[in-house]
N, C-alpha and C positions, 0 to 999 in steps of 0.2 A: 612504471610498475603498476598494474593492475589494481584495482581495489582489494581484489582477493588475496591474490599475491602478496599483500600489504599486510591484509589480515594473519594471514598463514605464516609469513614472518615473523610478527608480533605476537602469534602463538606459540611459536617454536623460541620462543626467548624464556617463554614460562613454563613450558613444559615441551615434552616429546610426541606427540601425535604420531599416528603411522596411519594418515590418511589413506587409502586407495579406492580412486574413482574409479568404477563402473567404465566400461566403455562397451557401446552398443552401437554394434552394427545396424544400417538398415536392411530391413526384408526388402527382397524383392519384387518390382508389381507386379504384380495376376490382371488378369482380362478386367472389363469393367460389366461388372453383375446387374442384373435386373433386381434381383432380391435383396430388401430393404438390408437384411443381417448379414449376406455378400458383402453388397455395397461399404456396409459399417466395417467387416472384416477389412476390405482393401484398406480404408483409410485408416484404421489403427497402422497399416506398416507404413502407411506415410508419418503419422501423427507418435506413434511408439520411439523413435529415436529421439525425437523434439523431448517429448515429455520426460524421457530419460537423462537430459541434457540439463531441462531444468531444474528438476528431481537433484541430482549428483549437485548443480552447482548448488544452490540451498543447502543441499544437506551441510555442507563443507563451509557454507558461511554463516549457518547458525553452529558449528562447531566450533570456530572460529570467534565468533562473536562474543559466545557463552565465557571464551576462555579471557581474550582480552577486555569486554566490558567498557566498551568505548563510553565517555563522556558525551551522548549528545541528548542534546532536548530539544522537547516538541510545544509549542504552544499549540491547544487543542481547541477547536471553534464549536461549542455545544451549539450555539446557535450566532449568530449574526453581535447580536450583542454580548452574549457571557463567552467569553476567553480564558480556558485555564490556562497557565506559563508554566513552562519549566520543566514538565513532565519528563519523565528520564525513561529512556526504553533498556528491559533487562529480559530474560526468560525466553529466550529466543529457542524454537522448535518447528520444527517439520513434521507432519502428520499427513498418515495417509491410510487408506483403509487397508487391513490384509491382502496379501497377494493381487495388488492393484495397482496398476499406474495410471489410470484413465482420470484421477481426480486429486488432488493435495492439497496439504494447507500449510502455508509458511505464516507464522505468527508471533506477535511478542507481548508482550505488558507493557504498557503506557501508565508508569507509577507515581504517586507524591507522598513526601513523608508524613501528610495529613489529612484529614479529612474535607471535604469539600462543602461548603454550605451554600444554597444560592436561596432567595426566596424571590418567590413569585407573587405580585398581590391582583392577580385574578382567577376565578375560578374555569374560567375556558380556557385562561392561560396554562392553569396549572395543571389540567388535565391534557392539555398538549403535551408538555413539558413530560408529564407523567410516560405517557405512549412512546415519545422519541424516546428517552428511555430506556424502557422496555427493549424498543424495536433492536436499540445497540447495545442491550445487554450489560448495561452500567447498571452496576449493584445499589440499591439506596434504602433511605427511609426519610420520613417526611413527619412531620408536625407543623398543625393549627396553629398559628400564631394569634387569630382574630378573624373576622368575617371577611372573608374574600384572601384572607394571607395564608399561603402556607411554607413552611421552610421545607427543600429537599437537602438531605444530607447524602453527599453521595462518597461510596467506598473510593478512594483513591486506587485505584487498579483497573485499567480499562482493556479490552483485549484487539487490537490492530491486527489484522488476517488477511492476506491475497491467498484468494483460492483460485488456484488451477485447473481445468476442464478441459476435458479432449471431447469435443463436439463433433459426434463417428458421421453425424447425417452430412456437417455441411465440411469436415475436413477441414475444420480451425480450433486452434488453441482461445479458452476462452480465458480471461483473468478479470475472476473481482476483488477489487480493493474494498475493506472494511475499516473505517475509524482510523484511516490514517493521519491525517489532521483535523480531525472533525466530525461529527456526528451524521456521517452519508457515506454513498459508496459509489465507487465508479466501475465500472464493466469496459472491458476494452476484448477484440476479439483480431488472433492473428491468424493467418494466412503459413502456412509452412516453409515457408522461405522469408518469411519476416524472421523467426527464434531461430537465433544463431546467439554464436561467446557475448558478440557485439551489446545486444539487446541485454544479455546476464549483469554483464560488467555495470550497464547506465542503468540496470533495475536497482544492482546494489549500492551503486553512488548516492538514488535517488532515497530509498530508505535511511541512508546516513545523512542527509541532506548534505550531500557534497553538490559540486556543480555539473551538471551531466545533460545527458539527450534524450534522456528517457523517452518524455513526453512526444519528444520529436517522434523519434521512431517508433513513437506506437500509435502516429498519425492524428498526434494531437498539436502540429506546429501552431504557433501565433504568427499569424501576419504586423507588420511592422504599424499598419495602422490600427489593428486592436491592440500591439503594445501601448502605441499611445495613447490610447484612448484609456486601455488601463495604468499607465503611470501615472495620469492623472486623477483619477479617480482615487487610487492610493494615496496619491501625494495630500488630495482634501481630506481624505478619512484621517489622515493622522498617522498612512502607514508605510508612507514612503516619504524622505525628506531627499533638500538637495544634496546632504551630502553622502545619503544612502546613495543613491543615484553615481554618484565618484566613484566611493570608496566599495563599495558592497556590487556593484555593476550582477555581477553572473548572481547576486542571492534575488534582487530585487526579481530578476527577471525568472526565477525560478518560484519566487510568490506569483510571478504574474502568469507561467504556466500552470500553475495549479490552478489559482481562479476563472483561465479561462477553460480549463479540462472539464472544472465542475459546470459551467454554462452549459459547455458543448456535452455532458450527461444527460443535462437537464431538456437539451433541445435537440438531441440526437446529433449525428456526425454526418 
């Protein structure tokens, strides 16, 4: 059974839905134009079914979500060293501008039942600390402990968002991830025959942190020798043991595609 399918079951035990998905044919192609807004027009009728596909499944799994309220938590990596645990995701929503499919945002709350304290004791420190921040829109306040100290208090409530883009120039689906596990974002950009059910299904696995392909198919595979090289590196940090390694097999290695996803952000694909 599906992810979704799973979901939509487990809705329909607590209430009644009357879902109905959208279904969207695609247009068909026109000649290939010289003019820039031609050109954009064609590729919406390639790029208009996709985004519709996406759009409808979201809709239906933040419907879905809202209702049943899965148990799962996030440890969130502010930075290398500070790690919040436990974070629980709720508020699940799809947004998009009026009368527009060309751009969306599937997003949720990353919550704790309390306040978060961390301090910093330098002042370049803590004016980095200050800007990342900012950049990901984590709510706070701060107080002066002493010279070079400052404490940041920050709101438990963090906001986690992939946003969707129909990119008309180059004829690809663009998606950026925001705060998913951590204070950065990744960009990944499809091709119109990559977004299909298949790609929906391992998007949603991967948001629940179930075990899935995501990363795979959206051409962020690990080769067997960067696993190793990051199992290892895990295993010395303290964040992989041997018996993770047995018993947890498919989670280790879905910490180890994330770590290598954010690399290969960092140094292009």
């Amino acid at each position: 059974m599906s992810i979704l399918e799973d979901l939509k079951r487990q809705a329909r035990e607590q209430t009644r839905p009357n879902l109905n998905s959208r279904q969207v044919d695609a247009e068909s192609d026109s000649s290939v134009p010289n003019d820039t807004a031609l050109r954009q027009e064609r590729n919406w009728k390639h790029l208009s079914p996709k985004m519709h596909l996406i759009y409808n499944f979201l809709r239906e799994f933040a419907y879905n979500l809202n209702i049943v309220q899965p148990d799962v938590r996030i440890n969130y990596n502010i930075t290398k060293s500070i790690v919040i645990k436990n974070m629980h995701m709720q508020d699940f929503e799809l947004v998009k501008p009026a009368e527009s499919m060309k751009d969306f945002v599937f997003r949720y709350h990353l919550i704790l039942n309390h306040r978060i304290k961390i301090t910093i004791n330098s002042e370049s420190g803590s004016e980095k600390f200050r800007e990342l921040l900012k950049k990901r829109q984590i709510k706070f306040t701060n107080d002066v402990l002493g010279p070079k100290k400052i404490l940041f208090i920050l709101e438990p409530k963090f906001i986690t968002s992939f946003c969707f883009t129909a990119d008309l120039d180059n004829c690809m689906i663009k998606l950026r991830m925001e705060n998913f596990d951590g204070a950065w974002s990744t960009t990944m950009r499809y091709t119109v025959n990559k977004v299909n059910r298949e790609l929906m299904e391992e998007l949603g696995k991967y948001i629940l942190g179930k075990d899935n392909k995501f990363m795979a198919l959206s051409g962020n595979s690990v080769s067997d020798a960067v696993r190793a090289e990051l199992r290892k590196k895990l295993r010395q940090e303290g964040k992989l043991t041997g018996s993770d390694s047995a018993n947890k097999g498919q989670s280790s290695e879905s910490l180890m595609d994330r770590t290598a996803s954010r690399l290969k952000s960092l140094f292009g694909r």
